[in-house]
N, C-alpha and C positions, 0 to 999 in steps of 0.2 A: 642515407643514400640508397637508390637502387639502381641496380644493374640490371639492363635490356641485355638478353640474350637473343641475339638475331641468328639465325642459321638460314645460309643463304645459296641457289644452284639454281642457275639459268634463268634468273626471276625478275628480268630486265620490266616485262611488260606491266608489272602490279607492283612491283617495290618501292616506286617512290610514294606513291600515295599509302603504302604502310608507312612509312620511313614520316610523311607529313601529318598523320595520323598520332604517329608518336611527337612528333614538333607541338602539337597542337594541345598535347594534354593538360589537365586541371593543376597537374602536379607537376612537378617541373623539378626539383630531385632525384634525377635519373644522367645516367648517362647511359651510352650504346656499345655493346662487344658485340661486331659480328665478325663473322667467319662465312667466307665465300668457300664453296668446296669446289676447287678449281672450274669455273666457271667457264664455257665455251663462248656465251654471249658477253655482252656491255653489263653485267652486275658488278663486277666487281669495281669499275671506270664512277657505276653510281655511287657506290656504295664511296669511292675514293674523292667523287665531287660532295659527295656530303658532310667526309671528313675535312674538305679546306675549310669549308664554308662554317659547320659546327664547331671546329676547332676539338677541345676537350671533351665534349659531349660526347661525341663518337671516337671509337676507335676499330680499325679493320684488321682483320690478319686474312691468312690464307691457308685452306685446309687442302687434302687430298685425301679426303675418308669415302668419297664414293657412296654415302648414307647418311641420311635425315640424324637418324640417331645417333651416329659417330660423330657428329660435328656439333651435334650437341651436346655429346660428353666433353669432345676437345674446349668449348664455349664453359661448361661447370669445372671440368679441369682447372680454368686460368679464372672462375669469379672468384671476386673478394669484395662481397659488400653486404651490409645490413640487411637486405632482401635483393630477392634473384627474381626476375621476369623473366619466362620464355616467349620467344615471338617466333614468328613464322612470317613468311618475307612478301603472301599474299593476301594476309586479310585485311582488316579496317578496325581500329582501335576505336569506341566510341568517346570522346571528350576525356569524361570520367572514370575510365578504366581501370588507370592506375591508381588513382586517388583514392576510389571504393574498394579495391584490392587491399590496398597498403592500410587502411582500415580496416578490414575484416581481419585481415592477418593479425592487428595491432591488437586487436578484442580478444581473440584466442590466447596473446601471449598474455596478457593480461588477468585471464581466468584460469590459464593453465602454468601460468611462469615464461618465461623469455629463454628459460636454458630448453624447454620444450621443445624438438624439432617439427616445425607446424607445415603443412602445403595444406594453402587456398588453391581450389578450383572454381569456375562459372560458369553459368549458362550461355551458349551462345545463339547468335540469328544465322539460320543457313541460308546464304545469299546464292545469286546466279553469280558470271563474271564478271558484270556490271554489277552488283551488288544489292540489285533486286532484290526485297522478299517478301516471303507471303506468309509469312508469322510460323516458318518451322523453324521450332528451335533442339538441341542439339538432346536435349532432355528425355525428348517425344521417341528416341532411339537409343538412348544409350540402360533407359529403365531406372535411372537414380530417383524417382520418383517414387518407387516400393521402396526402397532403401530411407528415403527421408520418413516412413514411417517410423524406423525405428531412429531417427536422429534427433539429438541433444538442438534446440532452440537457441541459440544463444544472441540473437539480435532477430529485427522484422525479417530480415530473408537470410541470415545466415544460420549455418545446421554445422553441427558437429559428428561424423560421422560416427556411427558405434563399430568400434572393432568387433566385439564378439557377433554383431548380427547380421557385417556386411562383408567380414575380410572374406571369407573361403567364398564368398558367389564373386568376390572382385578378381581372384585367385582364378579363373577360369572365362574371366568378362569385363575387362576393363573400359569403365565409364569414368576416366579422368582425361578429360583433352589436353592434350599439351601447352598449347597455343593459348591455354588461360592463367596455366597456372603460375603462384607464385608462393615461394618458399622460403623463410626465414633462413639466419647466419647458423640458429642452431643443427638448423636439418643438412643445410652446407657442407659442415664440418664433420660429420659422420658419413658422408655420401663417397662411398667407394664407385671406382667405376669399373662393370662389370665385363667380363670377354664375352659373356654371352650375355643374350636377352633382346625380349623381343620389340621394346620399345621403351624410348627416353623415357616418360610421365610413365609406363606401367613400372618399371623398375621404380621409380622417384614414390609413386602409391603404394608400392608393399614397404618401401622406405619407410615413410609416415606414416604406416599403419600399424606398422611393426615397435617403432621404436617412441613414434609422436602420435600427432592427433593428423586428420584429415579432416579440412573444411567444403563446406560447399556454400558458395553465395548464388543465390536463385535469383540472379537477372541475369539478362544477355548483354553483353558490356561487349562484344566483338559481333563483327559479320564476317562470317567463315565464308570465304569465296569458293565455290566449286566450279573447276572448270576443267580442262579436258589433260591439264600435267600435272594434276592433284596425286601427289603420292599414295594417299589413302583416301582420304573421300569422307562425306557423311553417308553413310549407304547403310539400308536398313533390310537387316537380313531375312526378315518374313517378306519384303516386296515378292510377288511372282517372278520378278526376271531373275530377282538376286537366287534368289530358291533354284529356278529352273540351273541358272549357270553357274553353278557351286562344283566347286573342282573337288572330290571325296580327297585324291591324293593331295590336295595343297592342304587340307581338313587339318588330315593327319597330321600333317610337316609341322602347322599351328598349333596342334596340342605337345607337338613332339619338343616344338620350343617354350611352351609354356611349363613342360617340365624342367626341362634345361635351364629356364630361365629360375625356376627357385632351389636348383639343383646349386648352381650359381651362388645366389641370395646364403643361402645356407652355408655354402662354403667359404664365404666372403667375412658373412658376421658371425663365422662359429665359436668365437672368442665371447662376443657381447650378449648373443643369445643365451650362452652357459651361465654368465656372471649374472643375469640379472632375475631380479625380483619383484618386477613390474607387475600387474596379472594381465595386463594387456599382451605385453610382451611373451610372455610365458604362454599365454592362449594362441598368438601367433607364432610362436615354434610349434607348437605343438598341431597347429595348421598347414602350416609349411609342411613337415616332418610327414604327415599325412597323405601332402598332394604331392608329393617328392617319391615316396614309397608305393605310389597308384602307379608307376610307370612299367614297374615290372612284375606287375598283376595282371591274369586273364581278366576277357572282360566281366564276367560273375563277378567278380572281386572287386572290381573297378567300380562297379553301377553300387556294390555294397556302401561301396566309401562314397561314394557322391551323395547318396540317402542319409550313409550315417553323417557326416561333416558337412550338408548342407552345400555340395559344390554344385549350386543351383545357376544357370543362367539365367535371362531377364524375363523367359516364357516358358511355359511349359512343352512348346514344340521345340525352343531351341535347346533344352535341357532333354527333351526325350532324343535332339539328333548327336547331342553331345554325348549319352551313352551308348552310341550308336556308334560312335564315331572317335570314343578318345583312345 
């Protein structure tokens, strides 16, 4: 069985055709937890007509987290299934989504063991709000591209990420989208939820990087609708406008949570990080531990640790504003 994670807010205009998107799948071994976060429009009225109708398949509750990422913790809070799908309540699932998901994921457990805690992520297509596209996909910005050089092969398009050669550039640049991912019972079961941090999938990525494997399956299985109540966006931060209109103070606040955020992590698994003798694991304390201890370094010392531990962003300009800027 897998669980759809729906996380859901004012998302009357595109949610049923997400919601028909998941009806329509290859796989049919799913049911739905969403969680409306107190919703001003008709979502939550939909989201309640698709419960008559689906019966078991779905079930609704109701949040008041005021954040993407809070009500996607309150959603893995309450999973209990064999693997976990997250969704987001305005894109378009292609056919075979969850079928290739739930395969890739099943290949990993396979080569790596099932008590493994595994997260599959995917490429997706960046749509307009009709869902138009013109072959960008999600890849062409996030830089996982250099990263699949150094990744383990493990089927025609799926990779196994290498921790020692991608965790500290992810530690600084997260290229796992949420809205693909899917994560086995074992990653589940270790998965604290954090007071701090800066996002549901980056936190769920040091998760898996730390303690499990990270996948990546190279097809676009979703179209990411961009349209103008996009929380975050596909937005590529070398455009000229993005450049031009870059707020240095919001810069900061983002590195300032990205320390926070493993500040957190650290404090969270300081029990499991010590007991084990993984060398994966051990490499990522010792990464952590690194980018943790950059916060209350001038900047000389800071640009040192970026060169020494490789805390590389996806380009060479945005790695020279990042020690510019952490």
């Amino acid at each position: 069985m897998t669980e759809i994670l729906l996380a859901t807010f004012n998302g009357e205009r595109f949610l049923p055709e997400q919601i028909e998107s998941i009806i329509n799948q290859s796989y049919t071994d799913y049911k739905i937890l969403a969680s409306d976060d107190n919703s001003s429009d008709c979502t939550f009225e939909i989201l309640r007509s698709y419960e008559s109708v689906l019966k078991e398949k779905i079930k609704v509750i109701q949040s008041d987290t005021h954040s993407a990422k809070e009500n996607f913790y309150n959603l893995l809070d309450r999973a209990d299934a064999e693997y976990i799908a997250l969704c987001d309540q305005d894109d378009f699932w292609e056919t075979d989504k969850l079928e290739k998901s739930i395969k890739a994921i099943k290949i990993l457990e396979k080569n790596y063991g099932k008590d493994t805690p595994i997260l599959v992520h995917t490429d997706l297509q960046i749509a307009d709000e009709n869902l138009n596209t013109e072959g960008r996909r999600m890849s062409d910005i996030t830089g996982i591209r250099r990263i699949l050089k150094h990744a383990v092969k493990e089927s025609e398009n799926l990779y196994t990420i290498n921790t020692k050669q991608s965790f500290s550039r992810y530690l600084v640049e997260n290229n796992i989208t949420g809205n693909t991912v899917i994560i086995n019972k074992a990653l589940l079961n270790i998965y604290k939820r954090p007071k701090v941090s800066f996002m549901h999938d980056w936190w769920l990525g040091i998760l898996s990087f730390t303690f499990g494997k990270v996948g990546f399956l190279d097809e676009c299985l979703i179209k990411y609708r961009q349209h103008e109540n996009n929380e975050l966006g596909a937005k590529n931060p070398l455009e000229p406008c993005n450049i031009k209109n870059r707020n240095k103070e919001k810069i900061r606040e983002n590195y300032d949570y990205m320390f926070s955020q493993v500040e957190e992590f650290l404090r969270l698994y300081k029990n499991e990080l010590g007991n084990s003798k993984l060398s994966d694991t051990i490499f990522a304390y010792t990464t952590l531990k690194a980018f943790a201890d950059m916060k209350s370094k001038n900047r000389i010392s800071k640009i040192k640790d970026i060169l020494r531990y490789s805390f590389f962003k996806s380009s060479k300009i945005l790695t020279i504003g990042e020690m510019l800027n952490i």
